[in-house]
N, C-alpha and C positions, 0 to 999 in steps of 0.2 A: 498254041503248043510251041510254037517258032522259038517266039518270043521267052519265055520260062527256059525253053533250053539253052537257049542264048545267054540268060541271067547264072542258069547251073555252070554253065561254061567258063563267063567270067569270073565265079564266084572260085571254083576250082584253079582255075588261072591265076589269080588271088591268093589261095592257100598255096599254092606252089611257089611264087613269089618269095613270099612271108617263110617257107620251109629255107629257103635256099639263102634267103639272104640270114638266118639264123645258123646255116650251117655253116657259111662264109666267117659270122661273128666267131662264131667257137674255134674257126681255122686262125681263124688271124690271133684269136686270143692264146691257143695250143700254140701257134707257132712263135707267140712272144714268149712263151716261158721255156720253149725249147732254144730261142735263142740268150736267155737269160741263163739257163744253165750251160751251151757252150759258152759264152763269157768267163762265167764262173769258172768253169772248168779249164780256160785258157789262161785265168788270172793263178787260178792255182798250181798249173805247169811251169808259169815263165814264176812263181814264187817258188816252187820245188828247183826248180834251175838257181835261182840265184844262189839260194842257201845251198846246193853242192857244189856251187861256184867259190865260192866262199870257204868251203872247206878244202877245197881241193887246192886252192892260189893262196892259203892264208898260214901259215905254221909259225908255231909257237917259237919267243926268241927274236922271231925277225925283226930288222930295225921298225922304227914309227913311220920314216917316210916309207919305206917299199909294202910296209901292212897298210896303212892309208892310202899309196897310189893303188894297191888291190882291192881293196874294197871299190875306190873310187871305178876305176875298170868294169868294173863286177856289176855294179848298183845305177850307174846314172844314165843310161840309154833303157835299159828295161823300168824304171823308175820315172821316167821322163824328171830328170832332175833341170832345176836352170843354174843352181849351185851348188857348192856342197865340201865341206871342210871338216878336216879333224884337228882338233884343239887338246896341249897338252896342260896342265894345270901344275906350276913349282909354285905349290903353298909357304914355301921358306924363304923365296924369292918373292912373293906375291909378285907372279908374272904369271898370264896366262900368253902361251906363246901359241902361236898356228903354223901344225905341223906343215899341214896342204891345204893352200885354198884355192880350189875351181870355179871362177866366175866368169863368165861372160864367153865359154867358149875354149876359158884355157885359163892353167895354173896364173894365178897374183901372190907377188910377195902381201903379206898384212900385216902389217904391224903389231907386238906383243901389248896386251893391257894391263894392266894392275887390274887383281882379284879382287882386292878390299873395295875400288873403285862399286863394285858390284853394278855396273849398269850394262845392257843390254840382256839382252836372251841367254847368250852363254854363262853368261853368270847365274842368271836366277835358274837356271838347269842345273850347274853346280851346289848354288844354296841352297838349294831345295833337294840337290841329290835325288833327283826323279826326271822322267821324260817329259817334255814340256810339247803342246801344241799349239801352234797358233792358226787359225783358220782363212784369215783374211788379213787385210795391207792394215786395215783400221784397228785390229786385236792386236796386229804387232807395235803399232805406235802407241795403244794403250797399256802393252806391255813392257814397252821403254827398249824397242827395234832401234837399233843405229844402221845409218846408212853410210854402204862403202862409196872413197871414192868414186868408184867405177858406175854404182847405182846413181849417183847425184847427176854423177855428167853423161848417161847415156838416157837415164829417168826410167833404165831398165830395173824395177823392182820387184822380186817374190812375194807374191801374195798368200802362200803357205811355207809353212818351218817347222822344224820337227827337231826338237835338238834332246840326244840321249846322252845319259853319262855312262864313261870308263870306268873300268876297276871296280875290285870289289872292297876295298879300302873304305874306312870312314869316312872319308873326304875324297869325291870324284878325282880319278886320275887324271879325267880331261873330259872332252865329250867331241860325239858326232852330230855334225847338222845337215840334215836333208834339207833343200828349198826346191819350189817349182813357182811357176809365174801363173800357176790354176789358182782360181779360190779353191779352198777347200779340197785341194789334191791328195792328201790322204786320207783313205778308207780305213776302218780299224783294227780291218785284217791287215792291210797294207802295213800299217806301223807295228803291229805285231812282226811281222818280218822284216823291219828294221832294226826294231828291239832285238832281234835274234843274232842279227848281222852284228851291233854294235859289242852285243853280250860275247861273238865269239874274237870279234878284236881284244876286249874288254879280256879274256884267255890268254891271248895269244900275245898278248901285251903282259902276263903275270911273270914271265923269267926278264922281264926285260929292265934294265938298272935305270930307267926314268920313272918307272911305275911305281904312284903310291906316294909321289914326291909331297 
């Protein structure tokens, strides 16, 4: 009799086991989607912030550089940006000229390109007059990525780009490019709220006598 209750014993000792560690699984699994939806729900605050950022630092009229440096303000510490430039497009001049560019920590002059040139990313975001993504360092050299000085001699290079166009003109007014040194740094909620940011410069830029050039 010992012996049998000894066996009922273990056996119950067993189920209890088996009970608890199935309760644990369900905790850890409850608690991963709990923590999945505070993310979410944090991505979607500091995205509700940016976009009243942006409405609130951005008005219609203002020059290019003081709307660019606002945006730039506004978007690249919540964004985790490593760069990030607004470019204006004079289709008469075929010059694509760069309003602001932030790399490496702080504003660089870049030099203006020829539009007809058509190479690099801001162009083909222009030609194409659509938002353009690149995911990785390899899709932007297969996309025909130019490298700035500053990337060549430091070998600091973005591994995701995100470039949108300005204006609502025929012909892009110009475009914004987001960069980060993440593969694959933008979500597609993320770039929807980029598209949003660029869409109200892309406004706020419509009284202004460069736009549409």
């Amino acid at each position: 009799m010992a012996l049998f209750g000894g066996r009922k014993q273990d056996e119950a000792l067993a189920e209890r086991d088996e009970r608890l560690r199935k309760l644990e699984a369900e905790r850890q699994a409850l608690q991963a989607r709990v923590d999945e939806v505070q993310e979410l729900v944090r991505h979607l605050d500091q995205d509700r912030d940016l976009l009243l950022g942006a409405l609130e630092h951005m008005r219609p009229g203002e020059d290019l550089q003081v709307l660019a440096q606002a945006l730039l303000d506004i978007c690249f510490k919540p964004l985790g940006l490593a760069c990030f430039y607004v470019a204006v497009a004079d289709w008469e001049a075929d010059q694509l000229r760069f309003v602001l560019y932030h790399e490496g920590g702080r504003a660089r002059n870049h030099p203006a390109r020829k539009l007809s040139d058509r190479i690099g990313l801001s162009e083909r975001v222009l030609s194409g007059r659509r938002s353009f993504y690149v995911r990785t360092l390899e899709e932007g050299h297969a996309a025909g990525s130019l490298l700035t000085a500053a990337e060549q001699a430091t070998g600091l290079i973005p591994h995701s780009w995100y470039g949108v166009p300005l204006g609502w003109e025929s012909r892009p007014a110009g475009l914004v490019s987001f960069q980060s040194f993440q593969t694959d740094a933008f979500s597609e909620s993320r770039r929807r709220v980029m598209d949003a940011l660029a869409a109200l410069m892309s406004t706020c830029m419509g009284s202004h006598p460069d736009q549409g050039r």
